[in-house]
C-alpha positions as CSV (number, residue, x, y, z in Angstrom):
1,X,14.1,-25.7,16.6
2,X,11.0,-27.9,15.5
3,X,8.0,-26.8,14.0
4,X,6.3,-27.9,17.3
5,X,8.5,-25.8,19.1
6,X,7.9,-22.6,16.5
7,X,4.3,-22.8,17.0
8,X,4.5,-22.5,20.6
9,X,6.5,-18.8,20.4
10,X,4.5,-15.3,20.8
11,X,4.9,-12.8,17.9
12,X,4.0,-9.3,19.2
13,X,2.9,-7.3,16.0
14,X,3.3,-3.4,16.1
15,X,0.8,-2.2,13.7
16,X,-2.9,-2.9,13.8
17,X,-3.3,-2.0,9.8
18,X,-3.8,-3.9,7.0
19,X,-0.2,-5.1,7.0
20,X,-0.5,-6.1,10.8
21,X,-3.8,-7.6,10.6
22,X,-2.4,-10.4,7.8
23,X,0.5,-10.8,9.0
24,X,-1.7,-11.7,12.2
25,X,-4.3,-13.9,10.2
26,X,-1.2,-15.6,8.3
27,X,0.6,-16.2,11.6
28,X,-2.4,-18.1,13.0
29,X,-2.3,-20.2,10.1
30,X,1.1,-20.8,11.1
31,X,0.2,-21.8,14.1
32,X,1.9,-19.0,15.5
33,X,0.2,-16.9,18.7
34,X,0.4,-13.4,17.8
35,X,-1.3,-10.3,19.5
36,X,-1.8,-6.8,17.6
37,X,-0.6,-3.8,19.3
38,X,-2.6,-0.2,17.7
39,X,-1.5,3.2,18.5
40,X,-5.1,4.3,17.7
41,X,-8.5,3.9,18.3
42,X,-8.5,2.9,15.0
43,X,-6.6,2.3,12.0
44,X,-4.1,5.2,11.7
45,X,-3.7,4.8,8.0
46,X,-7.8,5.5,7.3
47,X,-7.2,9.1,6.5
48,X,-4.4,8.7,4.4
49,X,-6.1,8.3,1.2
50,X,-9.3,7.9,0.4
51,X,-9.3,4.6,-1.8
52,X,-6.5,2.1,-3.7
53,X,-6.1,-0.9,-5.3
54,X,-5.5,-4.5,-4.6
55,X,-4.0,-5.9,-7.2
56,X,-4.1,-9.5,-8.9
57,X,-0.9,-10.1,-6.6
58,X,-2.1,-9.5,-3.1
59,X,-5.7,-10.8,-3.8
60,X,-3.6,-14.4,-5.0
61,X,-1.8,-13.8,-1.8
62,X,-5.2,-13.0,0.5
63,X,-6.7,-16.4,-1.1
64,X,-3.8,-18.5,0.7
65,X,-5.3,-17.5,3.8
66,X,-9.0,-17.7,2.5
67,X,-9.6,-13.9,3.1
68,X,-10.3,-12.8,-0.3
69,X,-13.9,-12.6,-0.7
70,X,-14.8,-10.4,1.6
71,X,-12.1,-7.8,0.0
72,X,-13.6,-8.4,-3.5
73,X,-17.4,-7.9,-1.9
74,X,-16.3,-4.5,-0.3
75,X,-14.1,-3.2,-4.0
76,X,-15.3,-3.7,-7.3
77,X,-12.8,-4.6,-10.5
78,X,-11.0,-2.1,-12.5
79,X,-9.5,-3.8,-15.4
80,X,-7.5,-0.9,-17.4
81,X,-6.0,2.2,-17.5
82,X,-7.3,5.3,-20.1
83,X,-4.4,7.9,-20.1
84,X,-5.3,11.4,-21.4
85,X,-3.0,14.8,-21.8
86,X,-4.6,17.7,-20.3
87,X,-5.9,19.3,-23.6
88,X,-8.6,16.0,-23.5
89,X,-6.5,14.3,-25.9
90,X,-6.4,10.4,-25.2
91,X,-3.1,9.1,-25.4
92,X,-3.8,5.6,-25.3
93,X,-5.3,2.3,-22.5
94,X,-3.4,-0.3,-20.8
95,X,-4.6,-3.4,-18.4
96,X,-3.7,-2.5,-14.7
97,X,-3.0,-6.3,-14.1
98,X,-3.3,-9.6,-15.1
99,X,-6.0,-12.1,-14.8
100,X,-6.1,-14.7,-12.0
101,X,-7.4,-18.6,-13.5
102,X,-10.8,-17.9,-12.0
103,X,-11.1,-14.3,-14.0
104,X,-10.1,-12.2,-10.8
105,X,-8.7,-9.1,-12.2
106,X,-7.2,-5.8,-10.0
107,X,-10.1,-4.8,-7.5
108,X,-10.5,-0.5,-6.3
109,X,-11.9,-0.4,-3.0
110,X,-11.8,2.6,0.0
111,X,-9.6,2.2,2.3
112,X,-11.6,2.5,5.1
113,X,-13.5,-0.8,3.9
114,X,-10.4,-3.0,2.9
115,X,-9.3,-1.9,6.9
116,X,-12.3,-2.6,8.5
117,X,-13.0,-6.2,6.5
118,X,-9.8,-7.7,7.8
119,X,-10.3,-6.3,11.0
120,X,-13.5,-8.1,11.3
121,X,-12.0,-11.2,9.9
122,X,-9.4,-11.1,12.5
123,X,-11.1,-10.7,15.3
124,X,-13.5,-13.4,13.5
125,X,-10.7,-16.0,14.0
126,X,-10.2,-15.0,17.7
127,X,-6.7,-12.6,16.8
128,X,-6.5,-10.1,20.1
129,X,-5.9,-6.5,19.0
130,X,-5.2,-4.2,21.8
131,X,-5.2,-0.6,21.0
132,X,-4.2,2.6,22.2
133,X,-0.6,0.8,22.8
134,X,2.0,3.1,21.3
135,X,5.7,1.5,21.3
136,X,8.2,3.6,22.2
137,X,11.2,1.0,22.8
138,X,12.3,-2.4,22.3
139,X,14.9,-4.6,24.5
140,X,16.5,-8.2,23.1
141,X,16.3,-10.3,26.8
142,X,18.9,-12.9,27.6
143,X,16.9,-15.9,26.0
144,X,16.8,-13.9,22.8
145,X,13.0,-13.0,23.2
146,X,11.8,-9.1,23.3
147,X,10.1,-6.6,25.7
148,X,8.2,-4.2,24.2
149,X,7.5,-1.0,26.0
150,X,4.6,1.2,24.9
151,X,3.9,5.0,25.6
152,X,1.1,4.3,28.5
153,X,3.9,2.6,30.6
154,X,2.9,-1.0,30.2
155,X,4.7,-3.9,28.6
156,X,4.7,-6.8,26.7
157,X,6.7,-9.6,25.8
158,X,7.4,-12.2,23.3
159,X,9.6,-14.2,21.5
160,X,9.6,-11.9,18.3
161,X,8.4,-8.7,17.6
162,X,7.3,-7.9,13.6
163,X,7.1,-4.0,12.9
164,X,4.3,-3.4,10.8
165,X,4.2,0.0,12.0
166,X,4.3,1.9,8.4
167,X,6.7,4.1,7.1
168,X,7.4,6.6,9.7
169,X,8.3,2.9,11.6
170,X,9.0,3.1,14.6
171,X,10.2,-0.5,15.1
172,X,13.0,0.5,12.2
173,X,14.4,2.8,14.4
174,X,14.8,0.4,17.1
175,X,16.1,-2.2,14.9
176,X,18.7,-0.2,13.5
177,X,19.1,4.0,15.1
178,X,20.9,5.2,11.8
179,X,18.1,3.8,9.4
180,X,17.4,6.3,6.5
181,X,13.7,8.1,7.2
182,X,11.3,8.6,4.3
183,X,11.8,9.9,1.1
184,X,9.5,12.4,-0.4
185,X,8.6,12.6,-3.6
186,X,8.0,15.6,-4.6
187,X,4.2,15.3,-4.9
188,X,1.3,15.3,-2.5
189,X,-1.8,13.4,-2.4
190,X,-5.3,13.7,-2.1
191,X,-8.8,12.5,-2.9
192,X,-12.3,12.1,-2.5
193,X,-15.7,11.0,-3.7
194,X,-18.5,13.0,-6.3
195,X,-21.8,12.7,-7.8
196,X,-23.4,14.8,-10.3
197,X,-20.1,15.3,-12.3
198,X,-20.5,14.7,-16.5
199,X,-17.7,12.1,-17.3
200,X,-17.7,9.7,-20.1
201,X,-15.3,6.9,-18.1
202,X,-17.4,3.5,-17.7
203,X,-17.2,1.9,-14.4
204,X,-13.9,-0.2,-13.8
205,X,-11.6,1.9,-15.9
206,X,-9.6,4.5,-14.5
207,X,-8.8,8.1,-16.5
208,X,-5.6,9.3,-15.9
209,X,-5.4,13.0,-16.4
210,X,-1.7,14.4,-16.8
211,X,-3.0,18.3,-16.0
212,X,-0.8,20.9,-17.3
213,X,-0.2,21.9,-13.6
214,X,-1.2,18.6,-11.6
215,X,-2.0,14.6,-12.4
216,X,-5.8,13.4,-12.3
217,X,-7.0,10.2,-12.0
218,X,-10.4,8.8,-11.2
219,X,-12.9,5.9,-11.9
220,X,-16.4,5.2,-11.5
221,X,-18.2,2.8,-9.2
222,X,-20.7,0.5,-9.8
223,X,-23.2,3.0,-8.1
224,X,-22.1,5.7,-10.5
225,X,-19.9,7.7,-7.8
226,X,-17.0,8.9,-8.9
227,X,-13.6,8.5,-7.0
228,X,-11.2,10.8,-7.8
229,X,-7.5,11.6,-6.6
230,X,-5.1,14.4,-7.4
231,X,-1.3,15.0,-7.0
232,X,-0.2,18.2,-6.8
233,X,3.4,18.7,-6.8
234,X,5.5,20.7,-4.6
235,X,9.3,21.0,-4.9
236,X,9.8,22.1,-1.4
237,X,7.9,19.3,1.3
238,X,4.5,20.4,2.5
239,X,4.8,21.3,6.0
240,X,1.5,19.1,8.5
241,X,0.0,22.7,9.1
242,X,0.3,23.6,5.3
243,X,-1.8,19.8,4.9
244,X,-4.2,20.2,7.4
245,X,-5.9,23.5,5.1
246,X,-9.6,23.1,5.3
247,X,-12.1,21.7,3.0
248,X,-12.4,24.8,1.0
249,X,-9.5,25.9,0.8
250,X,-8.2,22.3,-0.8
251,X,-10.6,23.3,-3.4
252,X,-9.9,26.2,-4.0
253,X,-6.3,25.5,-5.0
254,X,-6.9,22.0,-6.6
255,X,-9.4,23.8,-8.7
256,X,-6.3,27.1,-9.9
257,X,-4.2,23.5,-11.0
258,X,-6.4,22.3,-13.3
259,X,-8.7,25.1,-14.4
260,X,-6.4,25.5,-17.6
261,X,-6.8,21.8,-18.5
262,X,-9.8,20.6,-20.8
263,X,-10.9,17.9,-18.4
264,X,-13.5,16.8,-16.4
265,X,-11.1,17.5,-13.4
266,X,-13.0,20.8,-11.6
267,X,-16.4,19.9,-12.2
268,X,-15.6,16.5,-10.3
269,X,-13.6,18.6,-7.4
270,X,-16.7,21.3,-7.0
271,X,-19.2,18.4,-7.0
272,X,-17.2,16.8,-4.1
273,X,-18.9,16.1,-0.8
274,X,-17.7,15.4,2.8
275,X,-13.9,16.5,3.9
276,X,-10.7,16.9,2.2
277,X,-7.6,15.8,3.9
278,X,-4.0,16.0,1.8
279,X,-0.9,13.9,2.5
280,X,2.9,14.0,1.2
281,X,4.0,11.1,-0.9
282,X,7.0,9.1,0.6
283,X,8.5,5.8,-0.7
284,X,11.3,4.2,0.9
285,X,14.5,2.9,-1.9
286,X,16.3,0.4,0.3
287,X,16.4,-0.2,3.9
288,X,19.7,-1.6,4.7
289,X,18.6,-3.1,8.0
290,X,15.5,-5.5,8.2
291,X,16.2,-7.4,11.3
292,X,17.9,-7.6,14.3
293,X,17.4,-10.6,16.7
294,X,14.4,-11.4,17.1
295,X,12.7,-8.3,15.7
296,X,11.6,-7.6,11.9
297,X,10.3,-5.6,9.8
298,X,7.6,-5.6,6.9
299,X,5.4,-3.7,4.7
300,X,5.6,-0.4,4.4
301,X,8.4,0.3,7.4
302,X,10.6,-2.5,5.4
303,X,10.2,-0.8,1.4
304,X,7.1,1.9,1.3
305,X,6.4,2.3,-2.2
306,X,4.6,5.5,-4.1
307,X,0.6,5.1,-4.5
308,X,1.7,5.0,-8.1
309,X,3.0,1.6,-8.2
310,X,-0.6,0.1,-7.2
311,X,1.1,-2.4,-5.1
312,X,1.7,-1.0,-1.1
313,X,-1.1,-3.0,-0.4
314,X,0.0,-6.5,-1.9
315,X,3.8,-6.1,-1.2
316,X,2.5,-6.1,2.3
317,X,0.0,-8.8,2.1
318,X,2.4,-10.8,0.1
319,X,5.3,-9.9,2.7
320,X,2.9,-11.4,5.7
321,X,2.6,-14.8,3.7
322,X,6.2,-14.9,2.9
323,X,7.0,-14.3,6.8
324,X,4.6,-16.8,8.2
325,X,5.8,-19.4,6.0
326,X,9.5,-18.7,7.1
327,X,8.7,-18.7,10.3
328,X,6.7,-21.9,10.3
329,X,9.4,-23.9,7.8
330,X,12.8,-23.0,9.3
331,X,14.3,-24.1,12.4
332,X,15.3,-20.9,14.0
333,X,14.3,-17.4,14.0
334,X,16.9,-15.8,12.7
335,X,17.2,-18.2,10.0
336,X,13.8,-17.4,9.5
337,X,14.0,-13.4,9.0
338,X,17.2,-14.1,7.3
339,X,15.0,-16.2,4.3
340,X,12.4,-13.9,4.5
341,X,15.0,-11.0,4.1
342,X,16.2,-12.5,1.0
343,X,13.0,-13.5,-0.7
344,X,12.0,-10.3,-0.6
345,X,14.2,-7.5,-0.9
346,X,14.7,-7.6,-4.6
347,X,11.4,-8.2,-5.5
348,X,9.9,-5.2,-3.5
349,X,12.4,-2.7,-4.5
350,X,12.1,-3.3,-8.2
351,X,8.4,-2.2,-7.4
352,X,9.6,1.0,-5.8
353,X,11.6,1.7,-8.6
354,X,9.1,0.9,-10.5
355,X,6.8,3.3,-8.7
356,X,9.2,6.1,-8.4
357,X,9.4,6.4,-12.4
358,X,5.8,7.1,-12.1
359,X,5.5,9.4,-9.9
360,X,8.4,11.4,-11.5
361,X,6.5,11.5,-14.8
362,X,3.4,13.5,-12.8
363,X,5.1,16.7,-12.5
364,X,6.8,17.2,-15.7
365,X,7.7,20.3,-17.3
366,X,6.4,22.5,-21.0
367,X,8.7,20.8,-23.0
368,X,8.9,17.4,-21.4
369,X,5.0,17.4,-21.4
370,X,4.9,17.9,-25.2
371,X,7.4,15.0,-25.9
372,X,5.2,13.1,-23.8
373,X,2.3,13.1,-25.0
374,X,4.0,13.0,-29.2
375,X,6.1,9.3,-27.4
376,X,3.5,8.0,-25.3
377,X,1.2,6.7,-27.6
378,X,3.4,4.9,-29.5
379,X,5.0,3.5,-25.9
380,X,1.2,2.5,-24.9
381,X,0.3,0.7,-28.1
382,X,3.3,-1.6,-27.5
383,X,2.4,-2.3,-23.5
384,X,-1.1,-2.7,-24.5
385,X,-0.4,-5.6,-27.2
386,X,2.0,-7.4,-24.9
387,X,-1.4,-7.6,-23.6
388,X,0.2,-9.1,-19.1
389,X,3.9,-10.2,-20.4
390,X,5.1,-6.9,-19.9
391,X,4.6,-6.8,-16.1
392,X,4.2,-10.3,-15.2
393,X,6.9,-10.1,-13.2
394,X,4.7,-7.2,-10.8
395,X,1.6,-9.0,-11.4
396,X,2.1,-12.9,-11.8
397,X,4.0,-13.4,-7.9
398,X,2.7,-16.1,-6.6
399,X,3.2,-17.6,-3.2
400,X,2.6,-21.3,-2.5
401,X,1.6,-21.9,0.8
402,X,1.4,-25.6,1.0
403,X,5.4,-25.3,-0.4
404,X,7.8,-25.8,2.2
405,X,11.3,-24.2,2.8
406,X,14.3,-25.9,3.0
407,X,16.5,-25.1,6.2
């Protein structure tokens, strides 16, 4: 198939959130027709978190497509890590990232901006975005094109379908029916936003709190607000009704984890406005199955990674560029999943791994905490004077549009 002929196919993308809207914007660039399919009104993934970070990685990847700068207006850098034990005692600082040539470091922004910037930069380049259209099912046709079928009875079809549907994919199950389902990790997450709280932290470095109970973290806007996040641990998986506790009742038990600990960690929570919402943390190891005909998947349905990696953001924004470019280069589409497929698999499960031995360290026990916190200055000094070598290989990924694949 020519590259004539590839730009004349219709990608149907299940997922209108941040890993559908750049695989959309990438596709374009492609010169690939896509259309966005949302199961919401709006971006399911808003209240699952309050804020993250882009790192040096998917902000390199963002600038392929020249969609950066409104991502680094809406965040603001955050250049290094200040780790502290819960008696106050600082262990030690690290850089989150490395430095792009132009002095681009890791940016924090809320979620709820970083959604609603590429959504207005999609639709800014003229990328449809239908939602309300659940998918339910997926049929390969004769000609090796795909019908989707969606929860309100209506259909669609295409010539691929990319699942960008998140971890609780629903394109993964259609691709393969004996796919392994989320892992959880043992901790929850939740977060929100403060004023009037006494903390020394300057803006654009993060304190990381490990509590005696619970891990801490939280930085400081330019604007002096404080965003904060906790990760209380729960052997036995939250159940949604046990998550959806109200406002003050969140506080209430946040607050009995960390009252014991000689950080700024209550007075932050009690100064919190506006709702509290908690979520479970999942990551996904390895999914044995990415693609099946002429359906894929990406981002967080392909290889969901722990918020303690830093990276489910970029993966996906680095998976989107990584697709496009396969699908424009290569003469076929399965050729073209296959390449993706095997760019990407080893890189973005090193990160999960990578993010799994964080969040592992979060809920540690008496003994293990003291061991910690005697090793891990020693362990910080040495990351922190290998000054970016140490994860370049996270950090320093770089994809190259303008390179083309060979067949």
């Amino acid at each position: 198939m020519s590259n004539e002929t590839m730009a004349e196919r219709k990608a149907l993308i299940i997922g209108g959130g941040i890993a559908g809207l750049v695989t959309a914007m990438a596709l374009q660039r492609a010169r690939i027709d896509a259309i966005v399919y949302e199961a919401y009104d709006t971006e399911a993934g808003l209240d699952a978190g309050a804020f993250l970070t882009v790192a040096v990685n998917g902000l390199d990847a963002l600038r392929s497509l020249g969609a950066h700068e409104p991502v680094l207006a809406a965040g603001f850098p955050t250049r290094s890590i200040e780790f502290f034990s819960g008696t106050g005692k600082r262990l030690g600082e690290v850089p989150i990232g490395g430095t792009l040539p132009d002095g681009t470091v890791t940016h924090t922004i809320k979620r709820v901006d970083l959604y609603r910037v590429l959504h207005d930069e999609a639709i800014r380049r003229g990328i449809r975005i239908e939602h309300n259209r659940r998918l339910v099912d997926a049929e390969i046709t004769p000609d090796e094109g795909v019908i989707a079928r969606f929860e309100d009875g209506t259909e669609a079809a295409g010539d691929l379908l990319i699942g960008a549907d998140g971890i609780h994919s629903r394109t993964r199950r259609i691709i393969d029916p004996a796919a392994p389902g989320p892992r959880y990790t043992g901790l929850g997450n939740i977060g929100g936003f403060a004023r009037d709280a006494s903390v020394d932290t300057k803006p654009g470095i993060y304190a990381m709190i490990w509590g005696k109970r619970a891990f801490f973290g939280y930085t400081v806007s330019p604007s002096g607000e404080i965003w904060w996040f906790a990760n209380p641990p729960s052997a036995r998986e939250p159940t949604r009704a046990e998550l959806s506790a109200t406002t003050e009742q969140w506080k209430r038990r946040l607050i009995g984890l960390f009252a014991d600990d000689a950080t700024p960690a209550v007075e932050i929570i009690r100064a919190t406005a506006g709702e509290l919402a908690g979520t479970n943390q999942y990551d996904m190891p390895s999914v044995p199955t990415w693609h099946r005909g002429p359906m894929v998947i990406m981002g967080d349905a392909a290889h969901a990674t722990s918020p303690s990696s830093g990276q489910g953001a970029s993966m996906a924004i680095e998976d989107a560029i990584v697709l496009a470019k396969c699908l424009r280069d290569l003469p076929n589409i399965p050729q073209a999943f296959a390449a993706y497929e095997q760019l990407r698999r080893e890189r973005v499960e090193r990160v999960v791994a990578q993010g799994a031995r964080s969040s592992s360290g979060k809920a540690a026990g008496p003994i293990v905490r003291v061991l910690r916190d005697l090793t891990l200055p020693v362990i910080l000094r040495r990351v922190a004077s290998s000054g970016e070598r140490s994860l370049a290989w996270m950090y320093g990924y770089h994809v190259d549009w303008d390179e083309r694949l060979a067949s």
